[in-house]
mmCIF file of the N, C-alpha and C atoms, coordinates in Angstrom:
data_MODEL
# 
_entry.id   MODEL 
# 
loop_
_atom_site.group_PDB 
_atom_site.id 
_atom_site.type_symbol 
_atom_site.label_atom_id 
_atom_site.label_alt_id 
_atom_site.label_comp_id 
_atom_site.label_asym_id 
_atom_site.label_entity_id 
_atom_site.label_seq_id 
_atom_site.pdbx_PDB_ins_code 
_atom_site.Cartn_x 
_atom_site.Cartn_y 
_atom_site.Cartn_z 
_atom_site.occupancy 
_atom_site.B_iso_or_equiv 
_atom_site.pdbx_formal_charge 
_atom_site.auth_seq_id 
_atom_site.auth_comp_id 
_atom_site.auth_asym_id 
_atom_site.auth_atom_id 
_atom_site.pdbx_PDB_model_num 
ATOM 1   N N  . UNK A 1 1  ? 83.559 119.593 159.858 1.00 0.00 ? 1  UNK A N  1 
ATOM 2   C CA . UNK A 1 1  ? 83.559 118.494 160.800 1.00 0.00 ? 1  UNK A CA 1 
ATOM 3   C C  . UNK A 1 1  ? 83.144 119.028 162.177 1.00 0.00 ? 1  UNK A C  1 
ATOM 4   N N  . UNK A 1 2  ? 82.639 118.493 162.768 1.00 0.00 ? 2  UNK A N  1 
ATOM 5   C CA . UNK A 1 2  ? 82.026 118.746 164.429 1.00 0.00 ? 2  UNK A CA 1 
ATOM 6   C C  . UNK A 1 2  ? 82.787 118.302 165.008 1.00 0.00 ? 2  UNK A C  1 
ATOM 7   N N  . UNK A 1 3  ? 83.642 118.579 166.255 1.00 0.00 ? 3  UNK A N  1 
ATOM 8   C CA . UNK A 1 3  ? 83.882 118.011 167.346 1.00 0.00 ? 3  UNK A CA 1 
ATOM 9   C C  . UNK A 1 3  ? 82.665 118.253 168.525 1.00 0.00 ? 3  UNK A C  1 
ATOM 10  N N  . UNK A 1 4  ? 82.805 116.822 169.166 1.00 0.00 ? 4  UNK A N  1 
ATOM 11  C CA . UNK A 1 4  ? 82.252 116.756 170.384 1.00 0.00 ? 4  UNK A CA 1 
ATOM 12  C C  . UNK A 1 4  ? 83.120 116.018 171.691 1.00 0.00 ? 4  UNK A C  1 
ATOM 13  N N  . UNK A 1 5  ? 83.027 117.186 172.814 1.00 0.00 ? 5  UNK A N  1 
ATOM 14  C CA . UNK A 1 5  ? 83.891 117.259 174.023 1.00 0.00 ? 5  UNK A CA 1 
ATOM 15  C C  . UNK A 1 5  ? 83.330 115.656 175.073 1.00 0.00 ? 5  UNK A C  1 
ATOM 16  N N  . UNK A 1 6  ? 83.975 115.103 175.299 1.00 0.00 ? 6  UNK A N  1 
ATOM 17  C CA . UNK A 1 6  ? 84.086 113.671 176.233 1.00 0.00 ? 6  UNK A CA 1 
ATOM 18  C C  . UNK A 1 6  ? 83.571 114.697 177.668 1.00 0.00 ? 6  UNK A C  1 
ATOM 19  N N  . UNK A 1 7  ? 84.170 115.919 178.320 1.00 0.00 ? 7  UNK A N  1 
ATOM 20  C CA . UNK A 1 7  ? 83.937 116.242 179.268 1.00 0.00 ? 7  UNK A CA 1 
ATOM 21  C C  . UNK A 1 7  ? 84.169 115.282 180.377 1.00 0.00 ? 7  UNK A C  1 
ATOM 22  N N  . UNK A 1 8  ? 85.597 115.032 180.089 1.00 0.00 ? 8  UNK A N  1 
ATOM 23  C CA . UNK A 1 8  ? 85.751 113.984 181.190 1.00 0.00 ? 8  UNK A CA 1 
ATOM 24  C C  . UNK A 1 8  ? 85.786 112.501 181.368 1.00 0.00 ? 8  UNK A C  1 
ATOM 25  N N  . UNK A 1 9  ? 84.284 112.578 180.775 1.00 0.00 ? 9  UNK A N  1 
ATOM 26  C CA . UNK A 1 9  ? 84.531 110.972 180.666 1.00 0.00 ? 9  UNK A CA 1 
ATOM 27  C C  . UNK A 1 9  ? 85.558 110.176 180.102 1.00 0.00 ? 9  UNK A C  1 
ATOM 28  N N  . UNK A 1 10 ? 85.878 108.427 179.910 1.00 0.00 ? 10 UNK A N  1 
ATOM 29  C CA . UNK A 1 10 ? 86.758 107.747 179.059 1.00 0.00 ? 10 UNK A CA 1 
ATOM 30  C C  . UNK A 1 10 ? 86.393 107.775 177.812 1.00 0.00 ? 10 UNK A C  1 
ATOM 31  N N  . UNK A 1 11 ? 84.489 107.895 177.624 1.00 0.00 ? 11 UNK A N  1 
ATOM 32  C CA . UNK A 1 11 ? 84.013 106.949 176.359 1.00 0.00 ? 11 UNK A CA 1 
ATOM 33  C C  . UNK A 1 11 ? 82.911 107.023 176.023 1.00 0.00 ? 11 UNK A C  1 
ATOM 34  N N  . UNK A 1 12 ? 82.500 107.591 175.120 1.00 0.00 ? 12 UNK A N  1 
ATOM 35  C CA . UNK A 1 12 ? 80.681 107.653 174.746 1.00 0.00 ? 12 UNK A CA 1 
ATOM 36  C C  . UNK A 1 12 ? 80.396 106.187 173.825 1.00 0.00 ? 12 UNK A C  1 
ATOM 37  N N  . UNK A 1 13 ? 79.498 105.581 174.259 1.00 0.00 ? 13 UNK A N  1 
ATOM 38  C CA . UNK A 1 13 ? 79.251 104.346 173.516 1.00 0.00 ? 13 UNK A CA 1 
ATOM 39  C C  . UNK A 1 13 ? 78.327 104.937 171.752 1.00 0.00 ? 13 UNK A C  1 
ATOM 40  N N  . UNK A 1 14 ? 78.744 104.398 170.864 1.00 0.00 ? 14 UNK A N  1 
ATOM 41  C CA . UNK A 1 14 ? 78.755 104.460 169.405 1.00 0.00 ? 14 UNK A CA 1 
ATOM 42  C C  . UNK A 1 14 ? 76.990 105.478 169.382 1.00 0.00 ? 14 UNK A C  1 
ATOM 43  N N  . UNK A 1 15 ? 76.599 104.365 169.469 1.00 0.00 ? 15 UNK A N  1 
ATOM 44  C CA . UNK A 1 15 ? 74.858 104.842 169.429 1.00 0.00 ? 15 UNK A CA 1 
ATOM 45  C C  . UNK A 1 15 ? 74.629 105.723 170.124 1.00 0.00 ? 15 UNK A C  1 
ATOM 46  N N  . UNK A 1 16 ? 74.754 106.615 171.411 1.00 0.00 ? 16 UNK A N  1 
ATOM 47  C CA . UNK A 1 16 ? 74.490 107.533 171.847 1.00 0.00 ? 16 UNK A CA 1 
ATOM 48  C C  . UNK A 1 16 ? 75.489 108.864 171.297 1.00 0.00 ? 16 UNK A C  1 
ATOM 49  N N  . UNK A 1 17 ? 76.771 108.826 170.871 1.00 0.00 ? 17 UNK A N  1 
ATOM 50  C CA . UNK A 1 17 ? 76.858 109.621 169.892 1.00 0.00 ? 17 UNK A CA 1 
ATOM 51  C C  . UNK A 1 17 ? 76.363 110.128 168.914 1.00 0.00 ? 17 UNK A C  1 
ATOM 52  N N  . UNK A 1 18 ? 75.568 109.625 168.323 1.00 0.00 ? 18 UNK A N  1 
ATOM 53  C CA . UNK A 1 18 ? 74.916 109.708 167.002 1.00 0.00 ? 18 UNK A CA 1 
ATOM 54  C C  . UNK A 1 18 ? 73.502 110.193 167.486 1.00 0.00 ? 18 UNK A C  1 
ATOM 55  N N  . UNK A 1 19 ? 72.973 109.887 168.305 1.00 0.00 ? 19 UNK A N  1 
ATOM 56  C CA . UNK A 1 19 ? 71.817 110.719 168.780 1.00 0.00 ? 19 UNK A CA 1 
ATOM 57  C C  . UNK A 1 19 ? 72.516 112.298 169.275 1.00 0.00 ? 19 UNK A C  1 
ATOM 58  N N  . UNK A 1 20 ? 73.179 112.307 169.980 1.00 0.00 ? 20 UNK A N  1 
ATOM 59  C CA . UNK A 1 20 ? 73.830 113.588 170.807 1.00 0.00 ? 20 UNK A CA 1 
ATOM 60  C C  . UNK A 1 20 ? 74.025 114.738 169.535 1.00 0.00 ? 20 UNK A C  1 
ATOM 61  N N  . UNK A 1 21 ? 74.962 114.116 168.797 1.00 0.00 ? 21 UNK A N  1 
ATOM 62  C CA . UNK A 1 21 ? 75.103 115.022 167.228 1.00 0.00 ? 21 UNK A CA 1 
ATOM 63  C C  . UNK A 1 21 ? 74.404 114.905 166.418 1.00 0.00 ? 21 UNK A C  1 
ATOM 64  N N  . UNK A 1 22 ? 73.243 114.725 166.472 1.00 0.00 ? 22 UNK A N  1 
ATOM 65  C CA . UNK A 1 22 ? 71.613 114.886 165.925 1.00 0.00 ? 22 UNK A CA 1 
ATOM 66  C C  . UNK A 1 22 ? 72.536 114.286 164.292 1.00 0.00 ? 22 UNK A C  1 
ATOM 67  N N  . UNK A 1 23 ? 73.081 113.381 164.503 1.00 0.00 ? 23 UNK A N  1 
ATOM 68  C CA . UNK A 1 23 ? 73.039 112.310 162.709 1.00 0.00 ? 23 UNK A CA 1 
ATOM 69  C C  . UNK A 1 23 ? 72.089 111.390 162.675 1.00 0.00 ? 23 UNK A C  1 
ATOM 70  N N  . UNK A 1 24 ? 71.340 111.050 163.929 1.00 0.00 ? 24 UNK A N  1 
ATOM 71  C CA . UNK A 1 24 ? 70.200 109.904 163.768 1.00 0.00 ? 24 UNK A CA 1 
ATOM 72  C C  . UNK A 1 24 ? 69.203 111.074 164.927 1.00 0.00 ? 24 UNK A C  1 
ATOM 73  N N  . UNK A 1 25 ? 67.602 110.207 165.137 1.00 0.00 ? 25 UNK A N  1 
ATOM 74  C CA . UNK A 1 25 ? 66.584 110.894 165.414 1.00 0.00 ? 25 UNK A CA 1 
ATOM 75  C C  . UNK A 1 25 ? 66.454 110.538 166.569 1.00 0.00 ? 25 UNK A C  1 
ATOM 76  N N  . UNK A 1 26 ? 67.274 109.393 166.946 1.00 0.00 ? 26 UNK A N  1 
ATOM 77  C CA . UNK A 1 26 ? 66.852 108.432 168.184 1.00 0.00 ? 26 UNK A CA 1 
ATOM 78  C C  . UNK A 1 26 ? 67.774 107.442 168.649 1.00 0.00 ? 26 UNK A C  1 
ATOM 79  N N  . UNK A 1 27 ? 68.353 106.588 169.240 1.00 0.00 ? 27 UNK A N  1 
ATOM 80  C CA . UNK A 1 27 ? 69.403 105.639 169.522 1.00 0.00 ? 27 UNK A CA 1 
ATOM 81  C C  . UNK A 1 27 ? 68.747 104.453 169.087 1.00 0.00 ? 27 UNK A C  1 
ATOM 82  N N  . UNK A 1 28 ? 67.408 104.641 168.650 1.00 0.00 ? 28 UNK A N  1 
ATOM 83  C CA . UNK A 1 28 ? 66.939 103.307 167.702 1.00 0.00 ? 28 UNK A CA 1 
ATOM 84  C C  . UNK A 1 28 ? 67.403 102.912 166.727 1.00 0.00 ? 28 UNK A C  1 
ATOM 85  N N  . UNK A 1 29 ? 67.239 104.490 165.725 1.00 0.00 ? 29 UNK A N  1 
ATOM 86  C CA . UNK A 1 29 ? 67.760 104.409 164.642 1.00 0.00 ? 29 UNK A CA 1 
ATOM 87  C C  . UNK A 1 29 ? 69.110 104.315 164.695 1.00 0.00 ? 29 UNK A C  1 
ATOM 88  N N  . UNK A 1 30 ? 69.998 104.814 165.575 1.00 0.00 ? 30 UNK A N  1 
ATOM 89  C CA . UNK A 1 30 ? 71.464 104.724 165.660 1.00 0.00 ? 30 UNK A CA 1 
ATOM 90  C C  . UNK A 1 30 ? 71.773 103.518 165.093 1.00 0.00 ? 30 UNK A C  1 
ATOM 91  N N  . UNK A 1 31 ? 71.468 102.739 166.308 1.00 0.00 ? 31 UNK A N  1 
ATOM 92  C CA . UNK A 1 31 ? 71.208 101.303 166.113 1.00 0.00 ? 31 UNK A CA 1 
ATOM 93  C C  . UNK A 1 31 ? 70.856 100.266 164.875 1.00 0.00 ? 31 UNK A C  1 
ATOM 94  N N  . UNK A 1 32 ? 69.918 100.958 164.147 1.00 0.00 ? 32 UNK A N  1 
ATOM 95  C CA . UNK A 1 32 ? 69.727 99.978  163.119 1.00 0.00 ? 32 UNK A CA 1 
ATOM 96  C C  . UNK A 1 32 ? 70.755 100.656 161.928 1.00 0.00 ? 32 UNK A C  1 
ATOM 97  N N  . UNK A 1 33 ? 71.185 101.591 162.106 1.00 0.00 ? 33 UNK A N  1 
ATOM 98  C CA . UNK A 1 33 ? 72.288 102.009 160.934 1.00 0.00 ? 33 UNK A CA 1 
ATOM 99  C C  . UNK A 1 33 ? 73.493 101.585 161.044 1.00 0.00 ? 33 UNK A C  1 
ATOM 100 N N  . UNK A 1 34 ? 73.914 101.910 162.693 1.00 0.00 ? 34 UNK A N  1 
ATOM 101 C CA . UNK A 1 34 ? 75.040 100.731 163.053 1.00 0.00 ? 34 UNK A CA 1 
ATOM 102 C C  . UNK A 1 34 ? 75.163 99.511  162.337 1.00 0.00 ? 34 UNK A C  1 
ATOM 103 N N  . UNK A 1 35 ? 73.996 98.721  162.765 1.00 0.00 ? 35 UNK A N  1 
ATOM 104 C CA . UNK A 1 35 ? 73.794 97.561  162.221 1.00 0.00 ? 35 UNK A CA 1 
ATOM 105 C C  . UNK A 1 35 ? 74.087 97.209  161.232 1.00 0.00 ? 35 UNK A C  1 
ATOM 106 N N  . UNK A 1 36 ? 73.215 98.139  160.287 1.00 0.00 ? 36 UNK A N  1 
ATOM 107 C CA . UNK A 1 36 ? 73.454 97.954  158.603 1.00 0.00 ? 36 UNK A CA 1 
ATOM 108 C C  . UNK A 1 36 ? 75.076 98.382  158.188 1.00 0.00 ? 36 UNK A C  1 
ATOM 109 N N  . UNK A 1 37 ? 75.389 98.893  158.928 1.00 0.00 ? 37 UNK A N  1 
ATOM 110 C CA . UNK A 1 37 ? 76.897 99.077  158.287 1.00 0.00 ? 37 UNK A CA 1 
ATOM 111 C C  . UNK A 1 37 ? 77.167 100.373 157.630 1.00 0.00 ? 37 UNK A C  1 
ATOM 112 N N  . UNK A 1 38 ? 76.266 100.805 157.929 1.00 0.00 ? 38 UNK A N  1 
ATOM 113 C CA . UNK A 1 38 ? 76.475 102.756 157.423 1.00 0.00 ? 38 UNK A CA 1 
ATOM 114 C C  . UNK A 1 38 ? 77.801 103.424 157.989 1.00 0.00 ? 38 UNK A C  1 
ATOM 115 N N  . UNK A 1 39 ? 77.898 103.049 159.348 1.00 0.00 ? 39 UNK A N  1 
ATOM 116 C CA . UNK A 1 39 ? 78.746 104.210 160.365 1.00 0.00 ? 39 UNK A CA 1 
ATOM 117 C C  . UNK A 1 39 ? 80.374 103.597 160.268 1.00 0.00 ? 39 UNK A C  1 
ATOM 118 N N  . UNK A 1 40 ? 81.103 104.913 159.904 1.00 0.00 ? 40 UNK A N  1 
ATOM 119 C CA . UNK A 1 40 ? 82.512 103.820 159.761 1.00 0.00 ? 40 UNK A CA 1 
ATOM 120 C C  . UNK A 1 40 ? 83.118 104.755 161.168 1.00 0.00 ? 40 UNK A C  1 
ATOM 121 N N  . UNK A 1 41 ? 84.273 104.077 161.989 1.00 0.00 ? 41 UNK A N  1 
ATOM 122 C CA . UNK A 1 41 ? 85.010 104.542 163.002 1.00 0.00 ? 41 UNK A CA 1 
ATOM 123 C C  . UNK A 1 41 ? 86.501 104.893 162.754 1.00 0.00 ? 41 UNK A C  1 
ATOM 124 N N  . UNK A 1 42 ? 87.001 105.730 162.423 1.00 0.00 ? 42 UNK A N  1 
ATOM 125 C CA . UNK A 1 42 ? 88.061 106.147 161.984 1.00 0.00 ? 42 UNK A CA 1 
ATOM 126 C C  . UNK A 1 42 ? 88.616 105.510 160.440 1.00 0.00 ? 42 UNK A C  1 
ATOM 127 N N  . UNK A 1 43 ? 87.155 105.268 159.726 1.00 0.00 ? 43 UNK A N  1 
ATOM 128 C CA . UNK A 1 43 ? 87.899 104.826 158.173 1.00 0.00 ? 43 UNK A CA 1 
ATOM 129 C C  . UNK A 1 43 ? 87.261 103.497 157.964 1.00 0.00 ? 43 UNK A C  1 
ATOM 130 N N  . UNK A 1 44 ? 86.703 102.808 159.415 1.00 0.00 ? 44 UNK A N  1 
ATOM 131 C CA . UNK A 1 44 ? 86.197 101.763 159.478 1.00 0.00 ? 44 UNK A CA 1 
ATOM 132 C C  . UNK A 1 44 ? 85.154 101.037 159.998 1.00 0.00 ? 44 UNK A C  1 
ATOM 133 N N  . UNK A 1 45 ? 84.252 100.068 159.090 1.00 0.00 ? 45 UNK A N  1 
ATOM 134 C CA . UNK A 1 45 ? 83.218 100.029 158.867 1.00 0.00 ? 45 UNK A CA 1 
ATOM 135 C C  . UNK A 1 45 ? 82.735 99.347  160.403 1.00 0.00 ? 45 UNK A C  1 
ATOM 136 N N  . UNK A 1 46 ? 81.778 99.764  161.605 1.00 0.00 ? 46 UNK A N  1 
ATOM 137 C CA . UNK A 1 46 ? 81.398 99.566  162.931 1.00 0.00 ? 46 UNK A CA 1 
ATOM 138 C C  . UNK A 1 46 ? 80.421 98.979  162.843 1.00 0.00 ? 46 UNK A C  1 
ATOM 139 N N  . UNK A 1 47 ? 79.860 97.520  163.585 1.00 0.00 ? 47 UNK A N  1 
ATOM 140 C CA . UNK A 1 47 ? 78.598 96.975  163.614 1.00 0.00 ? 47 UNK A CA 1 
ATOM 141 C C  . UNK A 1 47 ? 78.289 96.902  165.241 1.00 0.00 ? 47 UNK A C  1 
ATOM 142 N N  . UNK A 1 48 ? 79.224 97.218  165.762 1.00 0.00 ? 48 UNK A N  1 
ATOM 143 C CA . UNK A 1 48 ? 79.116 97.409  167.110 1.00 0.00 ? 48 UNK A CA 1 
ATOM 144 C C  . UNK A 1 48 ? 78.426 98.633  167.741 1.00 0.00 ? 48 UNK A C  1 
ATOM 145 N N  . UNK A 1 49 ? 77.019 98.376  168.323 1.00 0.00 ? 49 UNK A N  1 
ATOM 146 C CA . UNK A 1 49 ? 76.058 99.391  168.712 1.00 0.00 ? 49 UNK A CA 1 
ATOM 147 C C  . UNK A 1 49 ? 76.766 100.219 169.354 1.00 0.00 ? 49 UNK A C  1 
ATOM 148 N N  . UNK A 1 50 ? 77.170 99.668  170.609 1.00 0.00 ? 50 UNK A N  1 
ATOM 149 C CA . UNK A 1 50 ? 77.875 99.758  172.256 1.00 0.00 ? 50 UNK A CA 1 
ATOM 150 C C  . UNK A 1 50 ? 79.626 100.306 171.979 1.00 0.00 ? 50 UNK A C  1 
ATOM 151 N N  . UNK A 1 51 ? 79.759 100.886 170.497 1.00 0.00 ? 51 UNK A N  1 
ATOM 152 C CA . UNK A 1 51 ? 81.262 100.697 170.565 1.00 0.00 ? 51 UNK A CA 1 
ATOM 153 C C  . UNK A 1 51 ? 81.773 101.969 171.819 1.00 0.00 ? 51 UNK A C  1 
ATOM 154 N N  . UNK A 1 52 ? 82.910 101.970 172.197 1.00 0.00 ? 52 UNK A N  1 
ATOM 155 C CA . UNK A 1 52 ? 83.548 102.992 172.942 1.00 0.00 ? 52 UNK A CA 1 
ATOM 156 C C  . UNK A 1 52 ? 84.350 103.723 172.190 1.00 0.00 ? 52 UNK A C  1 
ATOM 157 N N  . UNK A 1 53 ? 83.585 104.712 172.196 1.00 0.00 ? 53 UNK A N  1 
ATOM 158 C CA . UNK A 1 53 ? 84.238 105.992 171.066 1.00 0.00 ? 53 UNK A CA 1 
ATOM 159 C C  . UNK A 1 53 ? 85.217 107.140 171.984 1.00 0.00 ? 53 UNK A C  1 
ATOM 160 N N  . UNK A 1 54 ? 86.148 106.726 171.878 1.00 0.00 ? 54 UNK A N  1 
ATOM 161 C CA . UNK A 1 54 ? 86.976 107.602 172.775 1.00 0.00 ? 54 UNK A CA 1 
ATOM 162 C C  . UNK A 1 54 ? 87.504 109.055 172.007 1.00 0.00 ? 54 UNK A C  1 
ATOM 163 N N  . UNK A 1 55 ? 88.748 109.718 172.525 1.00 0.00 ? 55 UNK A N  1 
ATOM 164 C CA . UNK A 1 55 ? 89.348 110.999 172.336 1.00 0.00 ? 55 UNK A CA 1 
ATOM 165 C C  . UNK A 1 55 ? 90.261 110.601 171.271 1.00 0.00 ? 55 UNK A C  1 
ATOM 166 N N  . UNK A 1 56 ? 90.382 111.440 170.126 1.00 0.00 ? 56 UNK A N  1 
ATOM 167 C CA . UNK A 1 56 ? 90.842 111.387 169.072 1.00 0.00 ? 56 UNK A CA 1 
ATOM 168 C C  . UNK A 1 56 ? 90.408 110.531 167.658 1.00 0.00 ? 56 UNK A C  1 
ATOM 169 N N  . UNK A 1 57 ? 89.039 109.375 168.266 1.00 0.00 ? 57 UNK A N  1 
ATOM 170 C CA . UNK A 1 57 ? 88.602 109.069 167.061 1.00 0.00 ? 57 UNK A CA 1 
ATOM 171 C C  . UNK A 1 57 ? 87.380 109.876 166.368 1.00 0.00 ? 57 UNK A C  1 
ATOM 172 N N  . UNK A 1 58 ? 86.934 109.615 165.276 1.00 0.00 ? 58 UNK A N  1 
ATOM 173 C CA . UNK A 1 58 ? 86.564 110.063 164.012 1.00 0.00 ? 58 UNK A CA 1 
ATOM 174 C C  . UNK A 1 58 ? 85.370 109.049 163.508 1.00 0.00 ? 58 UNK A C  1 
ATOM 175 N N  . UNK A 1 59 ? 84.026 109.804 163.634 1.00 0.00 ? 59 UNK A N  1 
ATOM 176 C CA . UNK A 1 59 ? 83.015 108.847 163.005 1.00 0.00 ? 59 UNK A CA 1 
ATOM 177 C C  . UNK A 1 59 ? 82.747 109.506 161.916 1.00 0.00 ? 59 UNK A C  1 
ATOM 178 N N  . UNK A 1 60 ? 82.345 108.680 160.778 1.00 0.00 ? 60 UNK A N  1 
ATOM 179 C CA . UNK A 1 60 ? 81.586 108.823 159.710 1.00 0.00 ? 60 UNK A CA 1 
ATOM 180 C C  . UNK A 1 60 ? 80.532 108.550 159.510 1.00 0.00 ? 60 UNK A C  1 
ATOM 181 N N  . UNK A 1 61 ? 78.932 109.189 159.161 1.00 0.00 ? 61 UNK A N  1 
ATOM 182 C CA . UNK A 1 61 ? 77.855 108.686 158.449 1.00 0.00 ? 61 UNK A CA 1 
ATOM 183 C C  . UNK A 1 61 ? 77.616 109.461 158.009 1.00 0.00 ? 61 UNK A C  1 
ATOM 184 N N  . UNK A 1 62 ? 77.131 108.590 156.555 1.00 0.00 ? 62 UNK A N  1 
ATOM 185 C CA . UNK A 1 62 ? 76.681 109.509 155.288 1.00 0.00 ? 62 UNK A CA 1 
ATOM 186 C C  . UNK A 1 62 ? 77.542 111.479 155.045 1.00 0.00 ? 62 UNK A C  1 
ATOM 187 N N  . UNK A 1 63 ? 78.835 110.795 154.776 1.00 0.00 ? 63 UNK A N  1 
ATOM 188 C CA . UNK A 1 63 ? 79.385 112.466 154.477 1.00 0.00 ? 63 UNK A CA 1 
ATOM 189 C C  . UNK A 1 63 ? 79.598 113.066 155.888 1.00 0.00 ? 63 UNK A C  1 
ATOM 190 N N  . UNK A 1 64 ? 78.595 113.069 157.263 1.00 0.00 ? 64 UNK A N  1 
ATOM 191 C CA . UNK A 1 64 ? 79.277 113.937 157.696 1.00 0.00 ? 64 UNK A CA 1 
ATOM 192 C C  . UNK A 1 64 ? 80.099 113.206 159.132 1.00 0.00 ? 64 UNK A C  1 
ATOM 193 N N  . UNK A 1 65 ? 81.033 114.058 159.699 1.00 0.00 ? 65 UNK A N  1 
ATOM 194 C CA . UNK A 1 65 ? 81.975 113.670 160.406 1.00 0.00 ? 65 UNK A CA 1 
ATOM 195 C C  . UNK A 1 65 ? 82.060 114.263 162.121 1.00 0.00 ? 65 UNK A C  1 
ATOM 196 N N  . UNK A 1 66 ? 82.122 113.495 162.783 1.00 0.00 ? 66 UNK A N  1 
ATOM 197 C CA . UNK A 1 66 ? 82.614 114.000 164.430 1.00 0.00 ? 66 UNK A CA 1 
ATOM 198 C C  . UNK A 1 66 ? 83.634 113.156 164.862 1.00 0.00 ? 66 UNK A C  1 
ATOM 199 N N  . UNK A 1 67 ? 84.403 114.394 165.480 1.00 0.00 ? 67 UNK A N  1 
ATOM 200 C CA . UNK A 1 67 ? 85.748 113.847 165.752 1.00 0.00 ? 67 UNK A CA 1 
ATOM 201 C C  . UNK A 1 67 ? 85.544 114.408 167.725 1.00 0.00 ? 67 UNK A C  1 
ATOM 202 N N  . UNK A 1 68 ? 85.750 112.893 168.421 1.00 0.00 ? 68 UNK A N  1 
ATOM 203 C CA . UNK A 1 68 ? 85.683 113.318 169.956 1.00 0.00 ? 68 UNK A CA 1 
ATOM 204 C C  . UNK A 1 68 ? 86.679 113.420 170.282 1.00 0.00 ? 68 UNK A C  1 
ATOM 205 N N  . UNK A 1 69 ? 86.947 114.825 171.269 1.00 0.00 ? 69 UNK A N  1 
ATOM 206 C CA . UNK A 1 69 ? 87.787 115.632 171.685 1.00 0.00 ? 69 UNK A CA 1 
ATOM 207 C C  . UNK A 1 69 ? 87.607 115.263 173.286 1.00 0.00 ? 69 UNK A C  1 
# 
């Protein structure tokens, strides 16, 4: 599993996570996987592009996992 550090901030929004931890190529694609219902947020299934992924949750796509610290 990867963690990735907030550095402060409150909140990385859903889709720019997923670009940052190179699981998508682009925040396009983030986006349309979001969409489709690929990405779950702590167990659960996210259609929300823009979500606020804070400290201590847990994304899933396809098998692999980041947990923000």
């Amino acid at each position: 599993m990867k963690e990735f550090n907030l550095d402060g901030s409150e909140y990385i929004p859903l889709c720019d996570l997923l670009k940052i931890v190179d699981f998508t190529n682009s925040g396009a694609e983030a986006k349309h996987l979001i969409a489709e219902g690929k990405v779950k947020v702590d167990g659960v299934v996210e259609l929300r592009k823009r979500c606020k992924i804070r400290s201590g949750q847990i994304v899933n796509f396809q098998g692999k996992e980041v947990k923000v610290i």
